[in-house]
PyMOL CGO cylinders between C-alpha atoms (Angstrom):
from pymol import cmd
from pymol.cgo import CYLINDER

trace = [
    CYLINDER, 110.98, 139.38, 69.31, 111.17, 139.20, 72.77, 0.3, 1, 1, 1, 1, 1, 1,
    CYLINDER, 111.17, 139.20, 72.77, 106.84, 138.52, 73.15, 0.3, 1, 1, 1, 1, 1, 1,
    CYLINDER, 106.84, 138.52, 73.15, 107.70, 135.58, 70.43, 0.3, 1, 1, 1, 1, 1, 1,
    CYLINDER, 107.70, 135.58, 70.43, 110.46, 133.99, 73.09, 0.3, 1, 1, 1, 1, 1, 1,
    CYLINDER, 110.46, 133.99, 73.09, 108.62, 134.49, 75.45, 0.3, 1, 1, 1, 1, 1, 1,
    CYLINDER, 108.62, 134.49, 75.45, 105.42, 132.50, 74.11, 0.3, 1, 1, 1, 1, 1, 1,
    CYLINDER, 105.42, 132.50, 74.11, 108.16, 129.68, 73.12, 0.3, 1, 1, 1, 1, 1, 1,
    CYLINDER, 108.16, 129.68, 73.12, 108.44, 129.47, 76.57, 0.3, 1, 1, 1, 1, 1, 1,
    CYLINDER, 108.44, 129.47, 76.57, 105.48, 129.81, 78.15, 0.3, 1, 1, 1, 1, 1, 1,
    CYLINDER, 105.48, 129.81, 78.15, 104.60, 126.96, 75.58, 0.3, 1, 1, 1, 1, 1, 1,
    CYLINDER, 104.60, 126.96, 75.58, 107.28, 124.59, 76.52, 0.3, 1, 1, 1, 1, 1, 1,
    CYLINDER, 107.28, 124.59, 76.52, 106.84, 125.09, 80.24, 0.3, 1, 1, 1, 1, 1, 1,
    CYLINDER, 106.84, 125.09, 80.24, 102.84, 124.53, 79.82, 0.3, 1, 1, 1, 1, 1, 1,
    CYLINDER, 102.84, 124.53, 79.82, 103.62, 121.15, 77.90, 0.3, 1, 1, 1, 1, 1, 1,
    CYLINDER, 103.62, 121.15, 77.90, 106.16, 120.15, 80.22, 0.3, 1, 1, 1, 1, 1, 1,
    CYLINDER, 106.16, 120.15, 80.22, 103.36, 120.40, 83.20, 0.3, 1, 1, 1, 1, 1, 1,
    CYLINDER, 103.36, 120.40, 83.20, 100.73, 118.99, 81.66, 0.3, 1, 1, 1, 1, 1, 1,
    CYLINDER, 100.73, 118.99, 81.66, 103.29, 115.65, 80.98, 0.3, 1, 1, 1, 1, 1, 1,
    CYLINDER, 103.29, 115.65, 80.98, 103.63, 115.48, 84.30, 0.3, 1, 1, 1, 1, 1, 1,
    CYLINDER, 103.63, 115.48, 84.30, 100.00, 116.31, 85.52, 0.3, 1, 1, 1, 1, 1, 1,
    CYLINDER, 100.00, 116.31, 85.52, 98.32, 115.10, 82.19, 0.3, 1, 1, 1, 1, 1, 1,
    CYLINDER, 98.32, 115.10, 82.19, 96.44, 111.62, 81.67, 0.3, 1, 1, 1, 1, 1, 1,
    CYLINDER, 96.44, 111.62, 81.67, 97.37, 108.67, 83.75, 0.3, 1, 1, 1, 1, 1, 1,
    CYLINDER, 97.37, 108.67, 83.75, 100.40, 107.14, 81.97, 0.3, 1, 1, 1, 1, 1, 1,
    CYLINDER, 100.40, 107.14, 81.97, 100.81, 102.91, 82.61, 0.3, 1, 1, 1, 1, 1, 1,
    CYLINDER, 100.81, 102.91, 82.61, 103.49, 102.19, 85.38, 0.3, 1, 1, 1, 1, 1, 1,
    CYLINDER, 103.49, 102.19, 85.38, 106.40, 100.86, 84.52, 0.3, 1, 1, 1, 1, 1, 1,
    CYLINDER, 106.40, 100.86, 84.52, 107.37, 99.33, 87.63, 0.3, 1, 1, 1, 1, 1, 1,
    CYLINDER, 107.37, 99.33, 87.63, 105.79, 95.70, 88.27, 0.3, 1, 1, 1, 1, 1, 1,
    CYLINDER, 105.79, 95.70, 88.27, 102.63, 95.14, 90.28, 0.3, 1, 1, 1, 1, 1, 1,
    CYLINDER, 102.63, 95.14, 90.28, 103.69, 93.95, 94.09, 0.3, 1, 1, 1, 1, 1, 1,
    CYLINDER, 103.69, 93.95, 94.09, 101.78, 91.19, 94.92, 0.3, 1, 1, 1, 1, 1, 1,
    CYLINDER, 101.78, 91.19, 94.92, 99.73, 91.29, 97.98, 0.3, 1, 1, 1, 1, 1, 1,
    CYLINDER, 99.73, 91.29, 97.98, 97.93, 89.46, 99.76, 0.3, 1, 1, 1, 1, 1, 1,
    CYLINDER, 97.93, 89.46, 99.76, 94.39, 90.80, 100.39, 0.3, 1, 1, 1, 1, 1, 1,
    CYLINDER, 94.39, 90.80, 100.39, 93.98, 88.55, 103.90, 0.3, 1, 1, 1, 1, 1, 1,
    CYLINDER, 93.98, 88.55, 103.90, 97.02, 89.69, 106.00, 0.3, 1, 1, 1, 1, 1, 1,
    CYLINDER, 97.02, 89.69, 106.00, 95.41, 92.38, 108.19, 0.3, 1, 1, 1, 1, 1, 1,
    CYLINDER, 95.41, 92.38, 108.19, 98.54, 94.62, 109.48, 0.3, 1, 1, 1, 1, 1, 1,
    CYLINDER, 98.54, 94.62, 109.48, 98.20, 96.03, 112.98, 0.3, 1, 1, 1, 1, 1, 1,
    CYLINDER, 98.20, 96.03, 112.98, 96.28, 99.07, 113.80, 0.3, 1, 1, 1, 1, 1, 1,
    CYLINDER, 96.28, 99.07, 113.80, 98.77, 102.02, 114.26, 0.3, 1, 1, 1, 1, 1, 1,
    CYLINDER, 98.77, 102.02, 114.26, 97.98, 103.29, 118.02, 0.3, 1, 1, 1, 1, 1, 1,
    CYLINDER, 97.98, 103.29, 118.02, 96.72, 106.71, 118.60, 0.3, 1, 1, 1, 1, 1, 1,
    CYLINDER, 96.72, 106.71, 118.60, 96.90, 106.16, 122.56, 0.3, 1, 1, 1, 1, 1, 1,
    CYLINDER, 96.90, 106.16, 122.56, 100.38, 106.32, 124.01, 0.3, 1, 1, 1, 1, 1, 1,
    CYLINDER, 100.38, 106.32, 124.01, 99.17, 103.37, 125.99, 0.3, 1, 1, 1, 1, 1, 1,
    CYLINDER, 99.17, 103.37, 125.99, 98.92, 101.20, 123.30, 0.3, 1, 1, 1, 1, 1, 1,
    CYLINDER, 98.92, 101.20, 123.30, 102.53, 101.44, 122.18, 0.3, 1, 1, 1, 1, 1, 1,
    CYLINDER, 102.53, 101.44, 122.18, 103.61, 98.63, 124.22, 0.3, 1, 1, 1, 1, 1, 1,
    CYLINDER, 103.61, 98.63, 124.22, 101.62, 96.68, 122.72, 0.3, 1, 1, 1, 1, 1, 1,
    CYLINDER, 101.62, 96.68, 122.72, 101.91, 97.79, 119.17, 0.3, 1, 1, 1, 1, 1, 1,
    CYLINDER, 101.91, 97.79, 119.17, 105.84, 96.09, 119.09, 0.3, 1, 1, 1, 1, 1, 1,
    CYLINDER, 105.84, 96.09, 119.09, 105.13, 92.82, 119.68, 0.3, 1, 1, 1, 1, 1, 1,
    CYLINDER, 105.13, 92.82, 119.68, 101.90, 92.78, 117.50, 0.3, 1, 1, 1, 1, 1, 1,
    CYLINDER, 101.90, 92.78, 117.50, 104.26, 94.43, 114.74, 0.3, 1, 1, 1, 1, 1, 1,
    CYLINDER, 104.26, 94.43, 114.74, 106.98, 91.82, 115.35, 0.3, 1, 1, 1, 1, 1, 1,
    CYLINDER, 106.98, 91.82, 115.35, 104.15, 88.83, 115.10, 0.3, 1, 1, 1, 1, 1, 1,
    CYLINDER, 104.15, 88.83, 115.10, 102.74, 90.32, 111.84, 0.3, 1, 1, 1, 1, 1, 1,
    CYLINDER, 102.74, 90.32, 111.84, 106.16, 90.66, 110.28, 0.3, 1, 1, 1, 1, 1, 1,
    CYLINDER, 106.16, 90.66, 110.28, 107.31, 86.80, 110.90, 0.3, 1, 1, 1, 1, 1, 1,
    CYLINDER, 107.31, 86.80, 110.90, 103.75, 85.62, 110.17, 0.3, 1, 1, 1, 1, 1, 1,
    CYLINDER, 103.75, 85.62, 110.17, 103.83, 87.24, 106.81, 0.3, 1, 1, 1, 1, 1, 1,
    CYLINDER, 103.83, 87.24, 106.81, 107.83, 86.13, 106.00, 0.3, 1, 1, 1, 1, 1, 1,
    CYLINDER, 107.83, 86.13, 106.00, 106.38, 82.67, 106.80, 0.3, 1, 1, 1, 1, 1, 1,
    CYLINDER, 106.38, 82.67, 106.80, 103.64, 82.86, 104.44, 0.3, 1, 1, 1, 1, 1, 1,
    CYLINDER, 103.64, 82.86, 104.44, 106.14, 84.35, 101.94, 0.3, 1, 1, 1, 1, 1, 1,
    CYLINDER, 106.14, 84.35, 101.94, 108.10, 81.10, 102.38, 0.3, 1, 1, 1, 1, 1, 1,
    CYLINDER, 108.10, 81.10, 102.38, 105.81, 78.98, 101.93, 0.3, 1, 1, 1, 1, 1, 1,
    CYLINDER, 105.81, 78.98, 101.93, 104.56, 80.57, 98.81, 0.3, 1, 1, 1, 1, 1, 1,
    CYLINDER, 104.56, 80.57, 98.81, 107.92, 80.23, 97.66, 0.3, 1, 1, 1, 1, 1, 1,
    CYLINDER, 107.92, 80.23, 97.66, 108.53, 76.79, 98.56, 0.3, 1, 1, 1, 1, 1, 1,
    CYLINDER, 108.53, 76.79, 98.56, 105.63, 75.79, 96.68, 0.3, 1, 1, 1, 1, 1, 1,
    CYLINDER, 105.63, 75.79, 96.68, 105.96, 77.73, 93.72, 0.3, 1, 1, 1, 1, 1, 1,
    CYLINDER, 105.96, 77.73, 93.72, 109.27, 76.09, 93.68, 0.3, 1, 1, 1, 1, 1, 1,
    CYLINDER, 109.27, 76.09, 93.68, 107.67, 72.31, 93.82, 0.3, 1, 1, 1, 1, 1, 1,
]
cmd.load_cgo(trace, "trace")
């Protein structure tokens, strides 16, 4: 009896991994849309270039909010 719980479980625990590792599943979540031209800043490897990396970040970030707006704006039109 207890050989035939144990296979029960050993069964159940096997199926439950191979849902989670088994074939690729669709995802529910939406695709984000991206845009395949914004190129974000390198991250630095130096500790030099960390002063620099900030204000490149900063640039990136209201370049692409911009371009977000304006996609927006038109969309809207």
């Amino acid at each position: 009896m207890r050989l035939i719980v144990l296979l029960i479980a050993l069964l159940l625990v096997s199926y439950a991994i191979y849902q989670q590792i088994g074939p690729e599943r669709p995802s529910r979540a939406p695709a984000v849309e991206t845009d395949p031209v914004i190129q974000a800043p390198q991250i630095p490897q130096r500790v030099e270039d960390l002063r620099t990396f900030e204000p490149r970040m900063q640039q990136f970030m209201d370049e692409s909010a911009e371009k977000r707006q304006r996609r927006l704006e038109d969309a809207e039109h």
